[in-house]
N, C-alpha and C positions, 0 to 999 in steps of 0.2 A: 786350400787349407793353410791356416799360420798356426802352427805350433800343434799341429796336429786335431784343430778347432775348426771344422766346418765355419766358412764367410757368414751365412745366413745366421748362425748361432750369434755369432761376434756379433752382430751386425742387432739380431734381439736384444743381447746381454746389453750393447750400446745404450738402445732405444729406452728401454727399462731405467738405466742411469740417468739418462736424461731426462724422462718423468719425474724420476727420485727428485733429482739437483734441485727443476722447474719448481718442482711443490713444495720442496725446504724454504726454497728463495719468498715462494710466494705467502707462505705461513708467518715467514718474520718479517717480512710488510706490511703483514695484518694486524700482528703483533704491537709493531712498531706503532701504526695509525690511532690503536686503539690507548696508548700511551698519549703522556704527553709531553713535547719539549721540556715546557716551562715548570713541569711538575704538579702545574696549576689548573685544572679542569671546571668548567663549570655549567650548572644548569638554568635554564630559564624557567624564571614561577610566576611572571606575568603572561596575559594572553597573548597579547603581542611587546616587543622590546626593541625599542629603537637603539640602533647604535651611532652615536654622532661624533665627527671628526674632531672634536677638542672635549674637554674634561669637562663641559659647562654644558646647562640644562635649552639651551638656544645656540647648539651649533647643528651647522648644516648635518642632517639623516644623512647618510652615507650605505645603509642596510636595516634589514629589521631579523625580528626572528620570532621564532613563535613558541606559546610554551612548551616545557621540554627538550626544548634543542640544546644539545651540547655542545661544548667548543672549547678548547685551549683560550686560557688567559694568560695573562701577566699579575705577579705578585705587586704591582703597583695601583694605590688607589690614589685616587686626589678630589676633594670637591662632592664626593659622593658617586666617583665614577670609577670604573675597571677597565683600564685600558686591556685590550683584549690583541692589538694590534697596531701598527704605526699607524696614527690618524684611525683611530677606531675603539667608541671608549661608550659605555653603556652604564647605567645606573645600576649602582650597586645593589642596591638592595632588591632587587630583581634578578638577582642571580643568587645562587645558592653553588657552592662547591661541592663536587659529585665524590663519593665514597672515595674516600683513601690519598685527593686531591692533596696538593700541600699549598695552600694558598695565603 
């Protein structure tokens, strides 16, 4: 006994705590993910959307995406393209910025 607390009791009271802690941690993870850096969020409205490594309509695919997929961008447009990433820049006009975005 410490402090007059049965071990096993301390030892629940503990366990309990550290589900608490785990699942707070893990909530503002979620949280976090579901935000975005740049403030910039964006959606796809073509079927498919190539993403290519320079601002220009003939640089090498690099990825693709397909409609509806979301993703963090960058407030930077150049040429008709939204850099989304270092070396990774998609036609603008093929994206649309999701609810509340600040792009």
């Amino acid at each position: 006994m410490i402090l007059g607390i049965p071990k096993k009791m301390l030892m629940i009271v503990g366990a309990i705590a550290a589900v608490v802690i785990v699942f707070a941690l893990s909530q503002k993870g979620q949280a976090d993910a579901q935000g975005s850096p740049t403030g910039c969020k964006v959606a796809v409205t073509a079927d498919v959307l190539n993403a290519r490594e320079t601002a220009a309509g003939n640089g090498k695919i690099v990825g693709k995406y397909l409609r509806g997929a979301e993703f963090d961008a960058q407030t930077v447009v150049q040429n008709g393209f939204r850099k989304i990433a270092e070396g990774k820049w998609v036609a603008n006009n093929f994206v649309q910025p999701v609810s509340g975005a600040k792009c």
